[in-house]
VOFILO-735683 format. One record per residue (C-alpha): residue in one letter; x, y, z; chain. Coordinates in pm, 1 decimal, decimal comma. Example, Ala and Ser with C-alpha at 12.3 -4.5 7.8 and 13.67 -1.06 7.14 Angstrom:
2
<aa: A x: 1230,0 y: -450,0 z: 780,0 ch: A>;
<aa: S x: 1367,0 y: -106,0 z: 714,0 ch: A>;
//
This chain:
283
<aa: X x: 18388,8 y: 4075,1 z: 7835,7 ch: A>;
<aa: X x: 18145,4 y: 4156,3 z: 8102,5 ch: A>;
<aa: X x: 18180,1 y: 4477,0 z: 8392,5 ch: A>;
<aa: X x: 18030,8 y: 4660,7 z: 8555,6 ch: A>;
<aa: X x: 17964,5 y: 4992,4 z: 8668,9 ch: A>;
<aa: X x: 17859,4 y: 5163,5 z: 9041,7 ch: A>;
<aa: X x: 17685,8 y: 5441,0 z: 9035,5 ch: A>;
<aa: X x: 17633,7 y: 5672,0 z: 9400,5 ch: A>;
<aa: X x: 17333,0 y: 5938,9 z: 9238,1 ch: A>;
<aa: X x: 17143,2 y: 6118,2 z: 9516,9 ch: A>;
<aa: X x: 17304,6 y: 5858,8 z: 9829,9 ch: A>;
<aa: X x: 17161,8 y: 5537,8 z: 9630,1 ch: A>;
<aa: X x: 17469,2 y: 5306,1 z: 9495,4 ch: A>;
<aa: X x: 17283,0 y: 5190,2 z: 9140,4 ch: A>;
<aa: X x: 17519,6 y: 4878,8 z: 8977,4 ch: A>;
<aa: X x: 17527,2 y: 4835,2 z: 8599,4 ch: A>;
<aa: X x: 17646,8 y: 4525,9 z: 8496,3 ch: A>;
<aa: X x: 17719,0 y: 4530,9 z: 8119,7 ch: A>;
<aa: X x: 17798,2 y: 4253,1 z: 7873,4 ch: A>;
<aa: X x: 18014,5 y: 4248,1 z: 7612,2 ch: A>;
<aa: X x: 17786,7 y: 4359,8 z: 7327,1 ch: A>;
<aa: X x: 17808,6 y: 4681,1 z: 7115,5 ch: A>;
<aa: X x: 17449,0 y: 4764,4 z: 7232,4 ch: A>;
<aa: X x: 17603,0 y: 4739,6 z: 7605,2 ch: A>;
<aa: X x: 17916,2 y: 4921,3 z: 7551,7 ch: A>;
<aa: X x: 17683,1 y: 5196,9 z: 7360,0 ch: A>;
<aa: X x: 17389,3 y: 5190,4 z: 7704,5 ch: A>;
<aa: X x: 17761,7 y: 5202,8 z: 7929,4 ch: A>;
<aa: X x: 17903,1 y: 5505,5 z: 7770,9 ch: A>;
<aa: X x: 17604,2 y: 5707,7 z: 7723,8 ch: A>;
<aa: X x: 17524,2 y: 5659,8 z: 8068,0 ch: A>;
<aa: X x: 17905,2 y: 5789,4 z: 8132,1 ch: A>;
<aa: X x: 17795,8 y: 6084,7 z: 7905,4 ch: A>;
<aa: X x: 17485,9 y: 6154,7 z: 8103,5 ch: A>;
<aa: X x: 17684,8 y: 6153,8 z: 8427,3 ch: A>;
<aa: X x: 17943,9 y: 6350,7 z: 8243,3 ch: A>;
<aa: X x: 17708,4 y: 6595,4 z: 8169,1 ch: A>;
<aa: X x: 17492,1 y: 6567,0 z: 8435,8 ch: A>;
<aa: X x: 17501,9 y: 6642,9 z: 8832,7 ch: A>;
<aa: X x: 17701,3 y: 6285,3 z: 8850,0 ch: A>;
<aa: X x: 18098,7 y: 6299,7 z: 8899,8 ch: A>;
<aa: X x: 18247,7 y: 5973,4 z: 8823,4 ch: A>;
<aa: X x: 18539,6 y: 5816,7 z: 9063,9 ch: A>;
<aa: X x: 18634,4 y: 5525,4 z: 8928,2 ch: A>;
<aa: X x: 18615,2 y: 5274,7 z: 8620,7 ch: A>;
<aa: X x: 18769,0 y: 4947,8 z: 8555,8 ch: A>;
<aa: X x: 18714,0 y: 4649,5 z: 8309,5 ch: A>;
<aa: X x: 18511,9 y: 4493,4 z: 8566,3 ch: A>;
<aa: X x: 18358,1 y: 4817,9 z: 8682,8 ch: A>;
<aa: X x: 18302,4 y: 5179,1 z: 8690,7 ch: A>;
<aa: X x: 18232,2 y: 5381,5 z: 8999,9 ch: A>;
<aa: X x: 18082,8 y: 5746,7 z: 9005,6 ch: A>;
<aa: X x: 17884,4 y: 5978,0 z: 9243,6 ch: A>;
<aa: X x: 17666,9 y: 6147,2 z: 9176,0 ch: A>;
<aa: X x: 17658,9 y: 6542,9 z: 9294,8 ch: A>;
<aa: X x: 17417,7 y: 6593,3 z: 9561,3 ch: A>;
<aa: X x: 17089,3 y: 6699,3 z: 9427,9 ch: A>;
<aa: X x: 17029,8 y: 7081,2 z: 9515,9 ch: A>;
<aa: X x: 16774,1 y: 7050,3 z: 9802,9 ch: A>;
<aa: X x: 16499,7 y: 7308,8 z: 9675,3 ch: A>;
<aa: X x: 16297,6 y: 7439,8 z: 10033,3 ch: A>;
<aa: X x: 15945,0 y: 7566,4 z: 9947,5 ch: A>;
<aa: X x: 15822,0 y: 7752,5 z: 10280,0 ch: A>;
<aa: X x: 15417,2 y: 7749,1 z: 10285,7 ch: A>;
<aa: X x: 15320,6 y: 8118,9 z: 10237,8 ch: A>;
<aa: X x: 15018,6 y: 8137,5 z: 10424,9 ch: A>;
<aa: X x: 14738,6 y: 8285,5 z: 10228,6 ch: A>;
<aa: X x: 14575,6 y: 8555,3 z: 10408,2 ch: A>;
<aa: X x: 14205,0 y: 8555,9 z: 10319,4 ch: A>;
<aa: X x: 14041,1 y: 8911,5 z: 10360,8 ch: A>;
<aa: X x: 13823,0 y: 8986,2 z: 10680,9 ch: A>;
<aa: X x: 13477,3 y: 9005,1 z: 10585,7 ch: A>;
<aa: X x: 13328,6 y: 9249,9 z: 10795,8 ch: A>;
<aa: X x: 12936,1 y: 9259,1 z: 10761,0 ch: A>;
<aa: X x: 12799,5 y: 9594,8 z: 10625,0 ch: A>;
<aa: X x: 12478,9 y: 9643,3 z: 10847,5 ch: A>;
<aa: X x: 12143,5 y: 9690,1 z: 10654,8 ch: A>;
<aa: X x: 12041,9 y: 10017,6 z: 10765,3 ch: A>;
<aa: X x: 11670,0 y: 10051,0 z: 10930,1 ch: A>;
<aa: X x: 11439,7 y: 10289,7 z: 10809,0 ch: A>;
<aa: X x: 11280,3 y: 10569,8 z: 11038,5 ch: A>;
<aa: X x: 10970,1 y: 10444,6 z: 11210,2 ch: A>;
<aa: X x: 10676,2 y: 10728,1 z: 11014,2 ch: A>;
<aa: X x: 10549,6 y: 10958,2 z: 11266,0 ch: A>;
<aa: X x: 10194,8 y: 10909,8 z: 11264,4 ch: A>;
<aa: X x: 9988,3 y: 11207,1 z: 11326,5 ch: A>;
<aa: X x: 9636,7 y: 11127,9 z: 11448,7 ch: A>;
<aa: X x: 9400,2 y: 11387,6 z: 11283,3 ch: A>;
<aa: X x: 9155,1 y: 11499,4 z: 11623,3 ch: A>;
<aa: X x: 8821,9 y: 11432,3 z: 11679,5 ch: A>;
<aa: X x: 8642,6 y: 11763,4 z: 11694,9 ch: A>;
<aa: X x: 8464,4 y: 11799,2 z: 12017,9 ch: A>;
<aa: X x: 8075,7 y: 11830,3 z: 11983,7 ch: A>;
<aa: X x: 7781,9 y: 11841,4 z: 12194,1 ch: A>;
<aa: X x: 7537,9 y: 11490,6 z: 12194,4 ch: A>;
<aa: X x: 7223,2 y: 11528,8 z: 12002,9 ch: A>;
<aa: X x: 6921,7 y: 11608,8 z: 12126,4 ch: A>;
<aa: X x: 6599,4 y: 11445,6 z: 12155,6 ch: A>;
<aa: X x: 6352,1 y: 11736,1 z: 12123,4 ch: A>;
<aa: X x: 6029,6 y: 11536,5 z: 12078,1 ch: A>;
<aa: X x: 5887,2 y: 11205,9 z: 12092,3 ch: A>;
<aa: X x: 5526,4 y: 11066,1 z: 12066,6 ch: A>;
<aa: X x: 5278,6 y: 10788,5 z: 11954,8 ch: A>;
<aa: X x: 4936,4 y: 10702,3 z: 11812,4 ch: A>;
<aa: X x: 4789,7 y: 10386,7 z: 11852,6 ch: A>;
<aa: X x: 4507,4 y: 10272,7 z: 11656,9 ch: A>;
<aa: X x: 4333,5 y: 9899,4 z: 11681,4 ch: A>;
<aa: X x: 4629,6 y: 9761,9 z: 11752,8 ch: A>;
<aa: X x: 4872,1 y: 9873,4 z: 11542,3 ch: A>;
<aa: X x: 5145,8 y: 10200,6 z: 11708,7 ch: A>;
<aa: X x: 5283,5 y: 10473,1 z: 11496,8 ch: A>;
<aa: X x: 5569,9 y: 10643,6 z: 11655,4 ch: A>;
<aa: X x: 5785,0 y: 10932,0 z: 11599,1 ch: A>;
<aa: X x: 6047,5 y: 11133,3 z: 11736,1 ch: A>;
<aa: X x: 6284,8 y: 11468,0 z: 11669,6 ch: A>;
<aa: X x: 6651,5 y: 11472,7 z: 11714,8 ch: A>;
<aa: X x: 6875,2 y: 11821,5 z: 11720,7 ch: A>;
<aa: X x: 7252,6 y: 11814,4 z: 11629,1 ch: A>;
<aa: X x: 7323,1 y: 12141,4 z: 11821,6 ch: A>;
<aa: X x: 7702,2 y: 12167,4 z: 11665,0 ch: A>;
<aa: X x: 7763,9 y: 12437,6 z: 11414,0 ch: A>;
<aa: X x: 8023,2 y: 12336,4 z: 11125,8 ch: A>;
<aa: X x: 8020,2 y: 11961,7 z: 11274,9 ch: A>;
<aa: X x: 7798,8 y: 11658,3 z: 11079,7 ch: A>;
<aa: X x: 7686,6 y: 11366,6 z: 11264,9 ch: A>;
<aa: X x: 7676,3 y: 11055,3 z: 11060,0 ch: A>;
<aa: X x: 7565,6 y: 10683,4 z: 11169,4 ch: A>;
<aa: X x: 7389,5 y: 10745,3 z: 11436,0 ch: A>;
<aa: X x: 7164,0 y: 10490,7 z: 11567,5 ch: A>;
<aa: X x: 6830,3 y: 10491,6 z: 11761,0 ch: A>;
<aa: X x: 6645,3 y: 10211,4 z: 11944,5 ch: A>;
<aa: X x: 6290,9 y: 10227,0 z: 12068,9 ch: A>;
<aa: X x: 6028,7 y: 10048,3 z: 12332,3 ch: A>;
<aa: X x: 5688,2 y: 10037,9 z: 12382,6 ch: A>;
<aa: X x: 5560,9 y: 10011,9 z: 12752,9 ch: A>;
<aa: X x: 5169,4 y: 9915,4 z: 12893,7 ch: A>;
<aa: X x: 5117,4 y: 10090,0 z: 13221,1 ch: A>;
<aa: X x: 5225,4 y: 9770,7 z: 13410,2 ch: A>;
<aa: X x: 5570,8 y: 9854,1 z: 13268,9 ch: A>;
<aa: X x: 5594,1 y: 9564,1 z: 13040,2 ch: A>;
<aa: X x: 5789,2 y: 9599,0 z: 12677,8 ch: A>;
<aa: X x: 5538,7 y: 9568,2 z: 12447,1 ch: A>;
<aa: X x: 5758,3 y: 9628,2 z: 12145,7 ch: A>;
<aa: X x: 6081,6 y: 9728,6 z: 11994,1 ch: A>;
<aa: X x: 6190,2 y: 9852,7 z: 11708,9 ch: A>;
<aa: X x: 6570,4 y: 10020,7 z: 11585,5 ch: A>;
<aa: X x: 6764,0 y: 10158,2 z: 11334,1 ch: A>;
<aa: X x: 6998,1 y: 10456,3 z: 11197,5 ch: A>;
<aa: X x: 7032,7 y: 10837,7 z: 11135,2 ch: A>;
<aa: X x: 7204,9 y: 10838,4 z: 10831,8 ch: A>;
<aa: X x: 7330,8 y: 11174,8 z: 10825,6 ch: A>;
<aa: X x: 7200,6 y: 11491,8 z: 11063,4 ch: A>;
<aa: X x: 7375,5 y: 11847,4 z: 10895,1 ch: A>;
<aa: X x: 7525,8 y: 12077,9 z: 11109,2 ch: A>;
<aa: X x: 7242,4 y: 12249,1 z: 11361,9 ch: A>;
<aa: X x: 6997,4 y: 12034,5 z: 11177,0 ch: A>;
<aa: X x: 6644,3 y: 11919,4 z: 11369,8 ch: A>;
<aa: X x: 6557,8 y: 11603,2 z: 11171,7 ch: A>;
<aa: X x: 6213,8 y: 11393,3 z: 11254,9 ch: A>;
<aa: X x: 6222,3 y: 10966,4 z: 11240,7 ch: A>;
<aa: X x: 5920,3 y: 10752,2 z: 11190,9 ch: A>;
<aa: X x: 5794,5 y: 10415,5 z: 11151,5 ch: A>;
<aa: X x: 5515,8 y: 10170,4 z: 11340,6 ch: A>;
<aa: X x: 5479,7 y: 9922,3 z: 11556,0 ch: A>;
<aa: X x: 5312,4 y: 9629,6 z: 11484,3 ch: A>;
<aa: X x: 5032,7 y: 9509,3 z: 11782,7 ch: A>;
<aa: X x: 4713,8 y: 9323,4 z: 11772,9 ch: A>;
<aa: X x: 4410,7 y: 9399,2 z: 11929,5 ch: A>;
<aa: X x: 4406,2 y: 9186,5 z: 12197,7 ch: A>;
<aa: X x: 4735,3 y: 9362,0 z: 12356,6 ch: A>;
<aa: X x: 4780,7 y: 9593,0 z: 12635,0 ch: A>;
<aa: X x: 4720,3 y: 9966,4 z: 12501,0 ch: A>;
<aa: X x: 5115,5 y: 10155,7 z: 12501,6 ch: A>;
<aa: X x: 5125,9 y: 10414,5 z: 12773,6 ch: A>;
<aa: X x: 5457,1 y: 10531,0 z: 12697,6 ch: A>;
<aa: X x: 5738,7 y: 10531,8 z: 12439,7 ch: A>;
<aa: X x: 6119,7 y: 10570,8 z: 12538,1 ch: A>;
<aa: X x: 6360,9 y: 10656,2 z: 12283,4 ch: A>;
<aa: X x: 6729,1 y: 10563,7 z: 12277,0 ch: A>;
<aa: X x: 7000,5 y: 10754,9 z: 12055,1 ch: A>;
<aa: X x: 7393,3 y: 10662,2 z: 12016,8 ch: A>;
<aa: X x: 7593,9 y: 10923,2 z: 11851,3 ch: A>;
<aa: X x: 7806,0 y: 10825,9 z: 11568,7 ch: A>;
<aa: X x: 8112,2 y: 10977,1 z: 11367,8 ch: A>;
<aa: X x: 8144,7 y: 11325,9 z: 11396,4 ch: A>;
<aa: X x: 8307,9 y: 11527,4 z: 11057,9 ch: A>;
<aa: X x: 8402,5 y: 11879,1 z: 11034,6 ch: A>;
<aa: X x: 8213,4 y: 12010,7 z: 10737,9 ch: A>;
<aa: X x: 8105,6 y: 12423,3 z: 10545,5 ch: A>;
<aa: X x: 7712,2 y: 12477,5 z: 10585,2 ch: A>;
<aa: X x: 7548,5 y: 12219,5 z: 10362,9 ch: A>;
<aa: X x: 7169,6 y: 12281,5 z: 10258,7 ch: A>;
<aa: X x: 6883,0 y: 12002,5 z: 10360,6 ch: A>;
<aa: X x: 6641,4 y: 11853,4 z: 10145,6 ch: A>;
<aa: X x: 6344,2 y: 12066,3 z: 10175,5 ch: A>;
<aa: X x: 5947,7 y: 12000,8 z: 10093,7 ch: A>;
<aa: X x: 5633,1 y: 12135,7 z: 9987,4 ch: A>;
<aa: X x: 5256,3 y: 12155,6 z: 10009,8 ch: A>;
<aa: X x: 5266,0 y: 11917,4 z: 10266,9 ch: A>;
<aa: X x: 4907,1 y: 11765,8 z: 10353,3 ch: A>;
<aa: X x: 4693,6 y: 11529,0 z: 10559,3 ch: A>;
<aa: X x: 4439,6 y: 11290,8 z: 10327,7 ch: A>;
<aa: X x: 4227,9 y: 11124,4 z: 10611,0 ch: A>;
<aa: X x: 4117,9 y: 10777,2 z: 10542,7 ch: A>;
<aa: X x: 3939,4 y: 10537,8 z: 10855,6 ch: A>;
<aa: X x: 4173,1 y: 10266,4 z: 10721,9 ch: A>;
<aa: X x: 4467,7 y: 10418,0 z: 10518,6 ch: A>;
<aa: X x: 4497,3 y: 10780,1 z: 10639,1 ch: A>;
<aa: X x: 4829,1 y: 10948,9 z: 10445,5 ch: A>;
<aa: X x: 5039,7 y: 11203,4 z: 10454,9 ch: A>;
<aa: X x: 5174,1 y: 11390,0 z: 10098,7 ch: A>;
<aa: X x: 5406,0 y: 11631,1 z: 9960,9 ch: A>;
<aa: X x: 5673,9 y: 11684,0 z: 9724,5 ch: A>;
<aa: X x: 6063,7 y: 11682,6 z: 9802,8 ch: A>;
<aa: X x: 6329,4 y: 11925,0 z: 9661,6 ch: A>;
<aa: X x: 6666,4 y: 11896,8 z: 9581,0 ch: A>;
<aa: X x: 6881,9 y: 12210,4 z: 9609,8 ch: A>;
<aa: X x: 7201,2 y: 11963,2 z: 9478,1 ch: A>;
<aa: X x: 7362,5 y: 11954,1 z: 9144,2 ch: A>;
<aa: X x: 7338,0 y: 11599,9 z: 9161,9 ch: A>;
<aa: X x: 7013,8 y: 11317,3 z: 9213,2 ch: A>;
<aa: X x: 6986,8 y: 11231,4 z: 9569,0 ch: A>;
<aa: X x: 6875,4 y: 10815,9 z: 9592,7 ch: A>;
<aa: X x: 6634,9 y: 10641,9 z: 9841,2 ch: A>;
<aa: X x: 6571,6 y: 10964,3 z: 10057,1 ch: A>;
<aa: X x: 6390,8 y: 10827,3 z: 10350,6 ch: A>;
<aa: X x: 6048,4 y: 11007,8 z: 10430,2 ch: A>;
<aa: X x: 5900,7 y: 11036,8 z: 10746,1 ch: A>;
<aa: X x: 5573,4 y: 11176,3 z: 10820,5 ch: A>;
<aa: X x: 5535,3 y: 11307,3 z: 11212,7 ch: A>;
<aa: X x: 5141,8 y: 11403,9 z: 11277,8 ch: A>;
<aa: X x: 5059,0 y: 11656,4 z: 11623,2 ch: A>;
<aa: X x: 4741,0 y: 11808,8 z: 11790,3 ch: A>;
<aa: X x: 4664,3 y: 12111,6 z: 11895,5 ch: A>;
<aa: X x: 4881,3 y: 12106,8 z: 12175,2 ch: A>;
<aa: X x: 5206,7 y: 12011,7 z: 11999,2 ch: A>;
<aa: X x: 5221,9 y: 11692,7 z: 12105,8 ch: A>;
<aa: X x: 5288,8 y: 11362,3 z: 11838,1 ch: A>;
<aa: X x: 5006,2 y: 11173,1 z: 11836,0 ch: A>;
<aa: X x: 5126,9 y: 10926,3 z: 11538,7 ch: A>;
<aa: X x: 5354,7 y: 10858,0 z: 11194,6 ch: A>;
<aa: X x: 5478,8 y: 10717,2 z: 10913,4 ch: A>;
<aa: X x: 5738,2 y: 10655,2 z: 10710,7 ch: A>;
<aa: X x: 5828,1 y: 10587,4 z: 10330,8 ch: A>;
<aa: X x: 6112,8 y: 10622,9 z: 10086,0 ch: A>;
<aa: X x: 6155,3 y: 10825,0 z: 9776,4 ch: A>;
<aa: X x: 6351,8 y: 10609,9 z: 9492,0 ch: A>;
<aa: X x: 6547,0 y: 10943,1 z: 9397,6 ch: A>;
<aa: X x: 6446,8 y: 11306,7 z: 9406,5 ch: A>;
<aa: X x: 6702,3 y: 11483,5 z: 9069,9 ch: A>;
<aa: X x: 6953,8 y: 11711,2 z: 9036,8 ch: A>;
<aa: X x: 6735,4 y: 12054,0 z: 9124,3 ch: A>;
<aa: X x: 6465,6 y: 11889,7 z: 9116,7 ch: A>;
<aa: X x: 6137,9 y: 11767,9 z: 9300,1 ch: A>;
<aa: X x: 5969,1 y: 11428,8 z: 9360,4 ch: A>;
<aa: X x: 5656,2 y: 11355,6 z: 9515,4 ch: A>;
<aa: X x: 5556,3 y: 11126,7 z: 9823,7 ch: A>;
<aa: X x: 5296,1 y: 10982,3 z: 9966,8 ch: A>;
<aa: X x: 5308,6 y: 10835,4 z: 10338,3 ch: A>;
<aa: X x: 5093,4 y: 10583,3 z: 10510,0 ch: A>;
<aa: X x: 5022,9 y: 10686,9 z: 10891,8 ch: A>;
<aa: X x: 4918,2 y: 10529,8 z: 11219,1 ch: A>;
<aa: X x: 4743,7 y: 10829,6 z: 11415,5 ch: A>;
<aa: X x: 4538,2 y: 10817,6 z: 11712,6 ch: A>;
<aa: X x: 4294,9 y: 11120,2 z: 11557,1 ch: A>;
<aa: X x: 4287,2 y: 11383,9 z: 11327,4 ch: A>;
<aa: X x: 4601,7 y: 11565,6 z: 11365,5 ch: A>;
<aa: X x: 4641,4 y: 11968,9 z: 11349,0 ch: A>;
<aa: X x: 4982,8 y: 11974,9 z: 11200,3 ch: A>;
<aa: X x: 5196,4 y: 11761,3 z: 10993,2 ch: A>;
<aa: X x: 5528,3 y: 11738,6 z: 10909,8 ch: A>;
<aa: X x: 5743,4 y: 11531,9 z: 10630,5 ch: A>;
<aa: X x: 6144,2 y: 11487,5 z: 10725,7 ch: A>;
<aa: X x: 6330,8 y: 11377,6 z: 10431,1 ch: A>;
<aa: X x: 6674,4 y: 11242,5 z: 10530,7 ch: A>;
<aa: X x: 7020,9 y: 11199,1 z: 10345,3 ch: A>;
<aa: X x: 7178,3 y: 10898,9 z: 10385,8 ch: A>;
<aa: X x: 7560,8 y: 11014,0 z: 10387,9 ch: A>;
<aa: X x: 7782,2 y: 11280,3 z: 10313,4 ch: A>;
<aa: X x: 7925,5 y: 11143,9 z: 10044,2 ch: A>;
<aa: X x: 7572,7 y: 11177,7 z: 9845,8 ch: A>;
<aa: X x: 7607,8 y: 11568,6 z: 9861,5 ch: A>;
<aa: X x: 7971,1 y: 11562,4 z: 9703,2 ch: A>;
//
């Protein structure tokens, strides 16, 4: 015997057609069961078919939520302060002073010297720097020659010299100018200078010299103290010089120098000037 059944689930008709077999009539009534059971209502069965509907399916509404995501509001990275700088001054001094300058030529060869002041009390000069010519009566630059003041202590009178090399053949100097830049300018307390002793004149035709010994009133070695030898006349005036270096004069101590000059004659006076390179040697 074959029927059938007619299912309505959800507003779809679904047909079953069943045969006549046990295994059919089992599949037919445990689908009655389900319906039975389940959301399905059944309206109608015959031997040729059964009819049911099934209960409308609960329609299940899911509204979006909308997921509100947090505001990120930047955190500003603070700026440091901008440092006040505060410039240290520059004390006000007076310029140095060029107290004397002369030559001595000999044959040829010129030495020079020359005497600068730093009139400023409780003020060092260091780096300064000098620059000398050598003029024939014409005007014309013979020679030149430069360099630097190391150090000049405060209300210090500090002498510089050196030579000129000429030959024979050239135009006899008639005058020397002498040329002196300031440099850094440093508050300091009264500092000592290096002093000297039995200064003397050894004459030579060739080699003449100037000699002495240099002290040290520091608790520490002073290195390559720069010597220079300044010869006058009678009248005062520099008629010729020299200079040399020391390697190191000790801690309270003494060294000795010896200084080869160019002088135009026998000089009445001489003079050795040792100089310090730096401040920083005295501390």
């Amino acid at each position: 015997m074959r029927w059938s059944m007619l299912l309505v689930i959800g507003g779809a008709w679904l047909t079953m057609l069943m045969g006549g077999c046990s295994g059919a009539g089992i599949a037919a009534d445990d689908a009655l069961d389900r319906l039975a059971n389940g959301p399905g209502v059944i309206i109608g069965m015959g031997a040729d078919r059964a009819t049911a509907i099934a209960a409308p399916l609960a329609t299940i509404t899911r509204t979006a939520t909308p997921t509100t995501r947090p505001t990120l509001t930047p955190t500003p990275t603070p700026i440091p302060p901008t440092p006040t700088v505060t410039s240290t001054p520059t004390p006000v001094s007076k310029p140095l002073a060029l107290v004397a300058k002369g030559f001595g030529q000999k044959l040829g060869p010129v030495g020079y010297a020359f005497v600068v002041e730093n009139p400023n009390p409780g003020l060092a000069v260091e780096n300064s720097l000098y620059q000398v010519a050598a003029y024939d009566d014409q005007g014309k630059v013979l020679r030149t020659d430069s360099g630097s003041i190391g150090l000049l202590l405060p209300g210090q009178k500090l002498g510089f010299a050196s030579d000129l090399f000429l030959l024979k053949q050239d135009s006899a100097v008639a005058r020397l100018e002498v040329q002196i830049k300031p440099g850094t300018v440093t508050s300091t307390k009264p500092l000592p200078a290096l002093t000297v002793d039995n200064v003397s004149y050894r004459h030579d035709i060739w080699y003449p010299k100037v000699t002495g010994v240099i002290k040290n009133p520091y608790p520490k070695a002073i290195d390559r103290v720069r010597v220079s030898a300044i010869l006058y006349d009678d009248a005062g005036g520099i008629i010729g010089g020299g200079a040399s270096y020391v390697k190191f004069v000790p801690a309270n101590g003494e060294a000795a120098v010896e200084v080869n000059v160019i002088t135009s004659g026998r000089p009445a006076k001489v003079e050795l000037h040792p100089a310090i390179g730096a401040l920083s040697q005295l501390q």
